[in-house]
Every structure is written in C-alpha cells, then in structure tokens.
C-alpha positions as CSV (number, residue, x, y, z in Angstrom):
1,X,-27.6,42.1,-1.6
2,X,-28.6,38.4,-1.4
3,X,-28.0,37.7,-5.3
4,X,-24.6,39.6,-5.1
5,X,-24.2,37.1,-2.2
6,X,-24.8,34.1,-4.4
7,X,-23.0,35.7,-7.3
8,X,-19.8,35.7,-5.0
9,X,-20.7,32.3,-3.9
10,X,-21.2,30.7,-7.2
11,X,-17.7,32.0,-8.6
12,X,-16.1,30.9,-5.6
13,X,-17.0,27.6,-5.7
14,X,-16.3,27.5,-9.6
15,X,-13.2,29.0,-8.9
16,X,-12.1,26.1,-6.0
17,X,-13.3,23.4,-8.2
18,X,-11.1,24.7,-11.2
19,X,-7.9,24.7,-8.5
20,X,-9.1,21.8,-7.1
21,X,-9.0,20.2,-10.8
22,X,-5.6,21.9,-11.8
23,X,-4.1,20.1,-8.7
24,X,-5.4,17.0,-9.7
25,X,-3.3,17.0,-13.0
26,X,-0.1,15.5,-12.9
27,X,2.3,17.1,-14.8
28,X,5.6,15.3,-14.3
29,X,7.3,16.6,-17.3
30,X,9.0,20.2,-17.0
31,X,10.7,21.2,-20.5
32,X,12.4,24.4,-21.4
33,X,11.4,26.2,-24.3
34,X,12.6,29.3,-26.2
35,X,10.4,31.9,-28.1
36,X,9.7,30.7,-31.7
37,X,11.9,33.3,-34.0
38,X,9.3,34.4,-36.1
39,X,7.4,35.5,-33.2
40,X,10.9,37.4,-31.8
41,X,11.3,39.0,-35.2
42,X,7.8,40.7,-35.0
43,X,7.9,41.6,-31.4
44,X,11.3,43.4,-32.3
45,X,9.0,45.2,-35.1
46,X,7.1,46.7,-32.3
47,X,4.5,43.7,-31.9
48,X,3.2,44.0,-28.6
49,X,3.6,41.0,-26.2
50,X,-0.1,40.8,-25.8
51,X,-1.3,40.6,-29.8
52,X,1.4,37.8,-30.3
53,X,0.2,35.1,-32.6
54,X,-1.0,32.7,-30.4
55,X,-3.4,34.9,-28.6
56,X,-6.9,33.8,-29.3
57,X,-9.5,36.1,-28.7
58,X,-11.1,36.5,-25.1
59,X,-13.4,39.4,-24.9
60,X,-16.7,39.0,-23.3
61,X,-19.0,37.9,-26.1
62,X,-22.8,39.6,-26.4
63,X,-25.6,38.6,-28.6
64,X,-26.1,41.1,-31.7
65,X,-28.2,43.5,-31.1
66,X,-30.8,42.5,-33.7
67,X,-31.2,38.9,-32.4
68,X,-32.2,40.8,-29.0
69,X,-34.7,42.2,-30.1
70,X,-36.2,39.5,-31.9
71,X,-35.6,37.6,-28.7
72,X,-37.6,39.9,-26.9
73,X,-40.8,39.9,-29.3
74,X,-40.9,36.3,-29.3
75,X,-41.1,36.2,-25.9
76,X,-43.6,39.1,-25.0
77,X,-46.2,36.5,-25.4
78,X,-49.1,35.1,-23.0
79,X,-46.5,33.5,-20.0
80,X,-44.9,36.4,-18.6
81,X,-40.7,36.5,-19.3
82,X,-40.3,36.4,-15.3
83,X,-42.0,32.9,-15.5
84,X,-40.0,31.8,-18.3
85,X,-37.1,32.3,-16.8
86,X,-38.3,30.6,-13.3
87,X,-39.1,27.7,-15.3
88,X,-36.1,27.8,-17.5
89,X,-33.7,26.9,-14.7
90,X,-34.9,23.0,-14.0
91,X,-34.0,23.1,-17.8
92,X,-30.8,24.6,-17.4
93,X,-29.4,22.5,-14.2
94,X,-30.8,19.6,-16.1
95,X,-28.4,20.1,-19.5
96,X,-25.5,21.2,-17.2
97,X,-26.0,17.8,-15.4
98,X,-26.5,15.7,-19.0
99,X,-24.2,12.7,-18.6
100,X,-23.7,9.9,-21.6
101,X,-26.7,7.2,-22.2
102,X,-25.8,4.5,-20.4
103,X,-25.5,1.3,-23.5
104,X,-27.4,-2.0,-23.6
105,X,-24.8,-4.5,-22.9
106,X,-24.0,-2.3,-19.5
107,X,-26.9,-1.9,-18.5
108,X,-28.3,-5.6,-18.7
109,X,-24.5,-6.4,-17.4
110,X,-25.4,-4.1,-14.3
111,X,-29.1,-5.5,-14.0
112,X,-28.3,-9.2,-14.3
113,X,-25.2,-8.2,-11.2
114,X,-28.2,-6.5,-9.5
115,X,-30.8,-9.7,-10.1
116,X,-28.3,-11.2,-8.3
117,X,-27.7,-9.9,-5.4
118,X,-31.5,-9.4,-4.7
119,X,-32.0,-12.9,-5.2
120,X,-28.8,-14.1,-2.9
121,X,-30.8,-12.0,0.0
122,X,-33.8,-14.1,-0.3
123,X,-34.4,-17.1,2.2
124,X,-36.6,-18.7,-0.1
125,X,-36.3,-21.3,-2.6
126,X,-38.8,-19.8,-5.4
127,X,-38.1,-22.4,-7.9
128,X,-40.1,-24.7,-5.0
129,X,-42.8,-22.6,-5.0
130,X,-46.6,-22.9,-6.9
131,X,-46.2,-20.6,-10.3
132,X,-48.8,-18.1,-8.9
133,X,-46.5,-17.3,-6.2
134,X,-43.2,-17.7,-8.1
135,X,-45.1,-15.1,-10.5
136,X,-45.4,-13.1,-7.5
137,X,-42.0,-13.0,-6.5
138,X,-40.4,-12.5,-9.7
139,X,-42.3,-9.4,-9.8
140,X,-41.5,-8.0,-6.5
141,X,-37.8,-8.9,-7.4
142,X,-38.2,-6.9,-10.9
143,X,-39.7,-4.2,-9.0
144,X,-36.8,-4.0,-6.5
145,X,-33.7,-4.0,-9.4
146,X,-35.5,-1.6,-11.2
147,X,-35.3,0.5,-7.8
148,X,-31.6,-0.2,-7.0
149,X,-30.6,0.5,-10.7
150,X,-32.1,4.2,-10.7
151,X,-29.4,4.7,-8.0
152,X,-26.8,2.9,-9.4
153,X,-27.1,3.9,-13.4
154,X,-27.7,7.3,-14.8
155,X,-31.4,7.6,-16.7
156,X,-30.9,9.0,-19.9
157,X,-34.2,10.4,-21.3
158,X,-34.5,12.2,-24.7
159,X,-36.1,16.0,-24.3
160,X,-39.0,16.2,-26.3
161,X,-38.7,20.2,-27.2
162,X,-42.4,21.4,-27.5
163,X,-42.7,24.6,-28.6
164,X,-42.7,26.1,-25.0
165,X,-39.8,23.7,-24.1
166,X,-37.8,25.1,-27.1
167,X,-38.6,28.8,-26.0
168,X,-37.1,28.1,-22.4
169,X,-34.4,26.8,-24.0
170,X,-34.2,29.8,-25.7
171,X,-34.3,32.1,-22.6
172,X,-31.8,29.7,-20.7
173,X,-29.0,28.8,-23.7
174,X,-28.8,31.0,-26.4
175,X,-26.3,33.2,-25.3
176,X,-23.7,30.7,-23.7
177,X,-24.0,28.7,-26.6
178,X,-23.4,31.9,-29.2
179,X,-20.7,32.5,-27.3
180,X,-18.3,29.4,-27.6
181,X,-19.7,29.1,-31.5
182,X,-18.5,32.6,-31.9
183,X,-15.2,32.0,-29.9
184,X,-14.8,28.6,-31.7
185,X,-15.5,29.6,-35.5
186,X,-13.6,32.9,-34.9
187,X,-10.5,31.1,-34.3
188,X,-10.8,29.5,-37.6
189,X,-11.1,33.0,-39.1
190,X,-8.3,34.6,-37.1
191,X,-5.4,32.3,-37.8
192,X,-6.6,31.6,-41.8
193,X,-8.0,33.3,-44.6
194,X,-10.9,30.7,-44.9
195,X,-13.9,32.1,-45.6
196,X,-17.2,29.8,-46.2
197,X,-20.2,29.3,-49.0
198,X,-21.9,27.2,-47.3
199,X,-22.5,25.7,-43.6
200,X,-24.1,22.4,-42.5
201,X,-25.6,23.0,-38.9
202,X,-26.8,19.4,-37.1
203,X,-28.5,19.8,-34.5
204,X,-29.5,23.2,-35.5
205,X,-31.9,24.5,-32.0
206,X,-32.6,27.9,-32.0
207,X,-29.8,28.6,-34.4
208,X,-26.8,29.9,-32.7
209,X,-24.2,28.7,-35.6
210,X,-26.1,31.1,-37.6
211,X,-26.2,33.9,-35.7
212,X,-22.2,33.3,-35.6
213,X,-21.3,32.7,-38.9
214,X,-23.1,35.6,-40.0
215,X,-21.3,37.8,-37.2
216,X,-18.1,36.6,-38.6
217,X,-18.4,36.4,-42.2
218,X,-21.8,38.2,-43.3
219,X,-23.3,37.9,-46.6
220,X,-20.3,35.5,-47.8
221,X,-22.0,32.5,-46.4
222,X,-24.8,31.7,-49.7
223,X,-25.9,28.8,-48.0
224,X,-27.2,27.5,-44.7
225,X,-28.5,24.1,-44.3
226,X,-30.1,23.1,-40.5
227,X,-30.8,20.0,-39.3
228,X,-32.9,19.4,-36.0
229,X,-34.9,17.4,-35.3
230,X,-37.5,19.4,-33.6
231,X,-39.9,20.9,-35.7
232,X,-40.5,23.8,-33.2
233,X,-37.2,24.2,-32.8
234,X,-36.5,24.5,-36.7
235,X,-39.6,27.0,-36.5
236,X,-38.8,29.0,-33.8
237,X,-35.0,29.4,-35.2
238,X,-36.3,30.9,-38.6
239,X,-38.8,33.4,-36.7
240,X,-35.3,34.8,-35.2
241,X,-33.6,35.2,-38.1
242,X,-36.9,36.5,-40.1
243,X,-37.0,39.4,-37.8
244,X,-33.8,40.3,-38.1
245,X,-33.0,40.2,-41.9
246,X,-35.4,38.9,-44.6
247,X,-32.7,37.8,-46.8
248,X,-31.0,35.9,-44.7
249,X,-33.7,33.5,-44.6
250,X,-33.7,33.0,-48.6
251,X,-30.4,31.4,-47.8
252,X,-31.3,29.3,-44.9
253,X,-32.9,25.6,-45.5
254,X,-34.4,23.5,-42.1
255,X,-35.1,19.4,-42.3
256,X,-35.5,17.4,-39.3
257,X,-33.6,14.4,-40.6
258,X,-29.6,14.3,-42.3
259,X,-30.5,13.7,-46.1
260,X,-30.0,10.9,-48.0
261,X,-27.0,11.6,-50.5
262,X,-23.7,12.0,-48.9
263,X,-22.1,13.4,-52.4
264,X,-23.2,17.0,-51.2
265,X,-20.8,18.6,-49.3
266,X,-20.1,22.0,-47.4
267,X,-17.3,23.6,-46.6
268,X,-17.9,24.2,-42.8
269,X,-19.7,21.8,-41.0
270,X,-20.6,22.3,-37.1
271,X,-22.1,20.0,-34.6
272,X,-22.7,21.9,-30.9
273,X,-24.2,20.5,-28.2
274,X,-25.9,17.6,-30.3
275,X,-23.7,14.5,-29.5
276,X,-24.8,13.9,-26.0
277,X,-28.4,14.1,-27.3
278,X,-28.0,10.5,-29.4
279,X,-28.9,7.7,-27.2
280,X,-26.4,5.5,-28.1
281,X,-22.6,5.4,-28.7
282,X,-23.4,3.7,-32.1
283,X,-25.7,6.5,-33.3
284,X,-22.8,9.1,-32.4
285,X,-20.0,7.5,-34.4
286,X,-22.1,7.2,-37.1
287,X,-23.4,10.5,-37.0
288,X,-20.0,12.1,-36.7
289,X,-18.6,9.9,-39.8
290,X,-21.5,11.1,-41.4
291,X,-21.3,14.6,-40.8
292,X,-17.0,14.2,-41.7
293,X,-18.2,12.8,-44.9
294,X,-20.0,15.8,-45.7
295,X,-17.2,17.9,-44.9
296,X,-15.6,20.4,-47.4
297,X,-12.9,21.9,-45.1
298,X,-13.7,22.4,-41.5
299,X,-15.5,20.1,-39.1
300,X,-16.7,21.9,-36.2
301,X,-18.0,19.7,-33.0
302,X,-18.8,21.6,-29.2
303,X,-20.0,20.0,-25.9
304,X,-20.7,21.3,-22.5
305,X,-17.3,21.1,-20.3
306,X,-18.4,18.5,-18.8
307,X,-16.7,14.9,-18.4
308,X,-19.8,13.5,-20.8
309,X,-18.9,16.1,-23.0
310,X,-15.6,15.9,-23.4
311,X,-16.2,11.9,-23.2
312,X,-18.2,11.9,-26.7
313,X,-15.7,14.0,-28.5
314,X,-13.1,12.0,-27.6
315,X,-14.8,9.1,-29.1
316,X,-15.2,11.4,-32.5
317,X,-11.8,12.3,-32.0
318,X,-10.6,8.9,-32.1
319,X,-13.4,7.1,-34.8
320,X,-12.3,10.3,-37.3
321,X,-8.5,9.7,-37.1
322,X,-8.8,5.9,-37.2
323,X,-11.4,6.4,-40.3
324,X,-8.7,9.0,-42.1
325,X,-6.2,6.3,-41.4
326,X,-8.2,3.2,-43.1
327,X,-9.2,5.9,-45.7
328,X,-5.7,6.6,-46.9
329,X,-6.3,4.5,-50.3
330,X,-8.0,7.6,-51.2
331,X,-5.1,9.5,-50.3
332,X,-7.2,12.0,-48.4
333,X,-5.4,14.7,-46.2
334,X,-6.5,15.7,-42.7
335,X,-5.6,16.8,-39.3
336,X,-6.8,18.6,-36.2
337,X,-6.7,22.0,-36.4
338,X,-7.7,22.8,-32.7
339,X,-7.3,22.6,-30.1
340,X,-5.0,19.3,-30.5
341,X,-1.5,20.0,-32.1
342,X,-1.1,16.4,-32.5
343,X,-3.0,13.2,-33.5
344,X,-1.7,10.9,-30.8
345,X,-4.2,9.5,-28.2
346,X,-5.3,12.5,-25.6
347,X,-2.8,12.6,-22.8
348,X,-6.2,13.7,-20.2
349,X,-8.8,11.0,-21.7
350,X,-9.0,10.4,-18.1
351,X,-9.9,13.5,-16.9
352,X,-11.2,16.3,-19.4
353,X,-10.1,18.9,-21.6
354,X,-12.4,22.3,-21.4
355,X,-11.8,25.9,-22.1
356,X,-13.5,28.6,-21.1
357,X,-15.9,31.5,-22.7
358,X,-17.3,34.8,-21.1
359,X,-20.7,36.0,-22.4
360,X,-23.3,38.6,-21.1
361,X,-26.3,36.8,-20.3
362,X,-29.8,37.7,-22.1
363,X,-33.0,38.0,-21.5
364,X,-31.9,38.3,-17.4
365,X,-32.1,41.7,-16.8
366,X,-30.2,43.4,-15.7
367,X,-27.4,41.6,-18.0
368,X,-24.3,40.2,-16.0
369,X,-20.8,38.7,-16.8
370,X,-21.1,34.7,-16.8
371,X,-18.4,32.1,-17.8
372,X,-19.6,29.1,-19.9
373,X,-16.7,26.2,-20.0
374,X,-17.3,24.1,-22.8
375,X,-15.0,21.3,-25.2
376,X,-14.4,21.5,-28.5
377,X,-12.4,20.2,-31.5
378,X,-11.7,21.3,-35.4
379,X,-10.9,18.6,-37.9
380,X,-9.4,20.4,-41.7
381,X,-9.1,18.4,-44.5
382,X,-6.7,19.6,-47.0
383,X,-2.8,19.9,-46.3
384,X,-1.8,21.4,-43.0
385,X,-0.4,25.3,-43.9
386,X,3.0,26.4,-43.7
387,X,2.1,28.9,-41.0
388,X,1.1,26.3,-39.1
389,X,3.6,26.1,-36.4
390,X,1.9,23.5,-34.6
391,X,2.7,25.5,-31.2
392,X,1.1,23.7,-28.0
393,X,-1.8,24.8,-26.4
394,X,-2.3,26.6,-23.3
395,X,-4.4,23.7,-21.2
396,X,-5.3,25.5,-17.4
397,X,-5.2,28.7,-16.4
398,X,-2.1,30.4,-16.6
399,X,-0.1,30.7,-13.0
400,X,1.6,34.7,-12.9
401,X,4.1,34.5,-10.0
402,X,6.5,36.2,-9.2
403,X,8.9,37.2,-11.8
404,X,7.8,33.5,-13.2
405,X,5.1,32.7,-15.3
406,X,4.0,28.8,-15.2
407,X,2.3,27.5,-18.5
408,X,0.4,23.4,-18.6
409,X,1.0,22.8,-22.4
410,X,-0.3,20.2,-24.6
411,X,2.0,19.3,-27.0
412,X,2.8,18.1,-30.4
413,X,4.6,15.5,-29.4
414,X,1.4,14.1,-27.0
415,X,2.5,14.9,-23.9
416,X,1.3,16.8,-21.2
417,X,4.0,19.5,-19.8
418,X,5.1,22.4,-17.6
419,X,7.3,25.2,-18.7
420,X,8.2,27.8,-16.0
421,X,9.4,31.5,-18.4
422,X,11.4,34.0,-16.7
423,X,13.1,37.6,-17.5
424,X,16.5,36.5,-16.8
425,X,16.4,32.8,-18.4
426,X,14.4,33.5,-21.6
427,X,14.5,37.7,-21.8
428,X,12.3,39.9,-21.6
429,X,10.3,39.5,-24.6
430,X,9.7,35.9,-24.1
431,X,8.5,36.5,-20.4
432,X,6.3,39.2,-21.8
433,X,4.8,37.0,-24.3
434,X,4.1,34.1,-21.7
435,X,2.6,36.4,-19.1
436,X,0.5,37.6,-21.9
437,X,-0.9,34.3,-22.6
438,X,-3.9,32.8,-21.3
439,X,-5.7,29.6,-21.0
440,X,-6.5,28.1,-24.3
441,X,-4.2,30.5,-26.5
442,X,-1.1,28.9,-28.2
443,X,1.8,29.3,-26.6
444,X,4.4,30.7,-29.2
445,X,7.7,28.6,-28.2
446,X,10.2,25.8,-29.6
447,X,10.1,23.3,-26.8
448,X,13.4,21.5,-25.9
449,X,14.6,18.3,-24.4
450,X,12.3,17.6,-21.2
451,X,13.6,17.1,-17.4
452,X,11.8,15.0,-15.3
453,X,10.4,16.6,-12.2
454,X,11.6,15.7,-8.8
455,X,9.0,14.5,-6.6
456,X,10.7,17.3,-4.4
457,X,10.3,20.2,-6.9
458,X,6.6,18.7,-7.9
459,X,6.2,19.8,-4.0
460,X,7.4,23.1,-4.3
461,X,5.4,24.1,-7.3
C-alpha cells in the first residue's frame, strides 16, 4: 500500500509541475490552420485519424527479451540485486539532478565578487598587519569563499564509473535510456526509408544505441563503433551483447578515446546522455563539430529533460547551424530533421524543450510503467525530401476540451503558437486528426495568417 502511495504521489507531483510549466509558457500568438490536403486525401481513403502521418510512435517501450536476461546473469553476482538497487538510487537522483559545469571565467568572476564581500566584513586592516598573521588571515578568508561558493555555484564533478559504479548504472539507467534511443532513432525510420551500415556511438555506457539499432534495423547495421571512455563500461557493454548474440559482437569495435582521422565517416551518428558529462563548454562544441564531421547522414544527440540538458543541445544546435553556414564554400546541404521544423533561433531557449517516453522499468521487480522526459535533436545532411512537409511540432501536452482540441505548436516559421480545432470550423476529419495527436507528434496542418491574442481571451484559455 505505502509504494502505491508514493507511486500516486510521485505522478502527481510530475503531473503539477508539467501544468505548472505549461502555464508558464506564453503563447500570445493564436493562428488558424487547415488540414494539409495530402493528409485529407488519405483520410478520405479510409486512413484512420489516429495513424495520420504525423503520429510518432508512443507505445510503452520494454527492453528485448534477450538483453534481460543477460542483465540478470550479470548481476546474479556476490552483492545481492536488492542492494544494487538500494545503492543505485543516490546514483539515479544524482544524474537526474546533473546541471552544466560551471566555466572558469564564472567561476573566478563569482569568487573574486565573493573575496570581496568577505573582506568588506572585516574590521581589520590586514595589509597593516606582520606577514605571519596576514598569512593567517588570507587563509581563513580562502577558507570562508570556498564555503560561500559551495552554496552559491553548482560543483560539477566527473563520475569515475568503476566497474561496480558502471553496473548500478546499469540497474538504474538502461531502460529509460533504451527507451528514448528507441523512440528517437525509430522516428528516423518511420518517416524515411534510411536504413544504416554503420553507427558511431560516443559516449557509448552500457550500450543502449546498440541495443536500439539492432531492434530497429537488425543485421543491416555491418558496423558499430563505441566510444567511452570507461574501460568498464566499454567491458561491461560487450558482455551484454556477447550473451545475447555472438555475431553481433564481430561487428562491434570499443576505444575510450574519438580517433584521430576525421576522413572516416558513418552514416548515423548518436551522442545520448554524453554532453553534460564534458567539463567545459569548449570541450562540448568541439566534441559535437567533431562528431558532425564524422557524420554520413544523421546526427543523433539526447539529454535528460532537464534545463542543463536541453541547455547543451542548444549550444550544439546553434555551433552546428552557424558551422553549416560558414561551411557553405563547400556547398554542403543540411538541416534539422527533428524535432525543429525550422533553423531560426529556439523560440523557448529560455525555458526548455522536452518530450516524453514511457518504458517498463527492469531489473525492479515487479516491473512498472515509468515516464522518462528527455531532449533531443536530429541533424541530416543531404537535401531535405519532398515529403517533407515541414509540419510543426506538437510542443506540450495536448489540451481535449470540449468539442475543442488546443494544440502549442512550434513552427516553421520560429514561432511559438496556439491553434484551437473544432468539428464545426475545420470538419470532422481535421478535429479527428487533432484530437488524435499527442505531445511531440507533428501536427498535420497549413497554418494561416496569425491573430494576436487578447489579454482577455489569453484569460479565458
């Protein structure tokens, strides 16, 4: 009774702080919008409302049966799986909590301001004093900032993943992270016919971008190349997969370090949950130009949905397109794929843009529907398709009223808006499609000409 208790409790408070963040957003642009016709025609072919093209696909995502089990043997080992996953959870609230490294120039900024202060409080003249005791002060006054910054700065530390710390990683991530890799790459393979030969995974862990590509596209992928830099980790990931398949791991290659030649290239290359372990903002740009370098056709990069997380992509998001732009002597086409449909600066860079995946969780028995919110972002190189309709994107949850559906859109054109679809304005099929929709599918309209909300109607909705 007492964990259904906290279960209830837990989703509740997710569930206010996700209202609580919808309210937040301003959205003072309403537009009108009509179904695209290509998506009319095929509903009028008996497409169902709730396959339309922009649906993306939601179900509840569960680790293969075969990496279970290989789970489980590696961890029926001395510690007992009860303890693992008691210890696991200082992990867990520890990665959820992960904020940006705090850079040099701030902090010394913040320290100097902090020196400061400290000394302004001080009634005595230490410049008049004897060195020994000047000595003395200075010390006590070091002492003191370094106190008041641990309050004032978050304390970035880099995780050094033993081989026990990479098992209760293990036991605490795998599954939420297979579950937006699997969400994210399978929206790549639902909306093209792009199918990859070989995948660069950086940042590598226990190997959940394996364990997705080869639940999308199988024995098609001939290549896998993994970079962590964790030797355990690299060695625990290919124990996994050995279990599981033996040939699989003839096509799997692990190195702690990025190599040396950038000439090679692969045609999908993922980065998740890597960025925000780089201790500097110069180490990530350079990283992510690296890894778009190496780039054949996609360019996968996930955080947690958290404001840190979104924070670093952003920054990739914006050193990519600027480095596409000053690259165009080459004459070398690219865009965003998703979840962007547009390359103007993000209209929430100051709050966050997250979506949101459901996953069984594994090895907690017995296993129970979670939620893992996470950000993203796809860059393509190539020329954008024709069936690329560039449709906005579904950015909250989507509000069913009565006989009115309410969608937040991010749009092509950069904007953040509202459109509000009804039976007897936009038909039936239209409503149909929009009720349909949920939060991070396309949204399969031709927006129009915006209105600007009333400050009267902004307090009605």
């Amino acid at each position: 009774m007492n964990k259904r208790v906290c279960i209830l409790c837990t989703n509740f408070a997710r569930a206010r702080a996700l209202l609580n963040f919808c309210r937040n957003e301003s959205y003072l642009v309403r537009s009108s919008a009509e179904l695209d016709e290509s998506v009319s025609n095929k509903l009028d072919n008996n497409l169902k409302p709730r396959h339309h093209p922009g649906v993306m696909d939601h179900r509840t995502v569960s680790l293969p049966e075969d990496i279970k089990k290989s789970i489980g043997k590696l961890l029926s080992g001395e510690v007992p799986k009860k303890q693992m996953l008691r210890e696991a959870q200082p992990l867990e609230k520890y990665l959820m909590a992960r904020r940006v490294p705090v850079e040099k120039t701030e902090y010394f900024n913040k320290r100097l301001e902090v020196m400061n202060e400290v000394r302004n409080t001080l009634e005595v003249n230490i410049e008049s004093l004897p060195q020994d005791e000047q000595d003395s002060w200075n010390k006590m006054i070091n002492n003191k900032v370094d106190q008041l910054l641990k309050k004032k700065l978050y304390s970035w530390n880099q995780i050094d993943f033993t081989e026990y710390m990479s098992k209760l990683y293990l036991v605490t991530r795998s599954a939420a992270e297979y579950a937006v890799v699997y969400k994210t790459l399978q929206e790549i393979y639902k909306r093209t016919n792009f199918v990859p030969s070989t995948v660069f995974d950086f940042g590598s862990g226990v190997g959940s971008v394996i364990w997705a590509a080869n639940s999308i596209w199988g024995r098609l992928i001939k290549e896998y190349y993994c970079v962590d830099s964790s030797n355990h980790m690299n060695a625990l990931s290919e124990e996994i997969v050995k279990q599981c398949d033996n040939n699989i791991t003839k096509r799997i290659f692990y190195r702690q370090f990025l190599p040396a030649s950038k000439d090679i290239t692969s045609d999908l290359v993922v980065s998740s949950y890597s960025l925000l372990e780089l201790p500097s903002k110069e180490n990530r740009l350079e990283t992510v130009i690296n890894l778009w370098k190496r780039t054949g056709k996609y360019l996968v990069l996930i955080e947690i949905g958290s404001q840190g997380g979104f924070k670093v992509l952003n920054e990739a998001r914006t050193e990519i397109l600027n480095h596409t732009k000053q690259s165009n002597v080459d004459k070398e086409e690219s865009y965003i794929f998703a979840p962007c449909p547009h390359h103007h600066s993000c209209p929430r860079s100051n709050l966050k843009c997250f979506f949101e995946a459901s996953y069984t969780s594994f090895p907690q028995r017995p296993e129970t529907l979670r939620k893992e919110l996470y950000s993203y972002i796809i860059f393509a190189k190539g020329e954008r398709g024709e069936v690329d309709n560039e449709w906005p994107r579904i950015v909250q949850p989507v509000l069913c009223r009565s006989r009115h559906v309410i969608c937040r859109l991010c749009c092509s054109s950069g904007d953040l808006k509202e459109v509000i679809v009804t039976p007897s304005k936009h038909g039936k099929k239209a409503y149909r499609c929009a009720k349909a929709s949920r939060w991070g599918d396309l949204f399969p309209f031709k927006l129009k000409p915006h209105e600007n909300m009333t400050s009267e109607e902004k307090q009605n909705d």
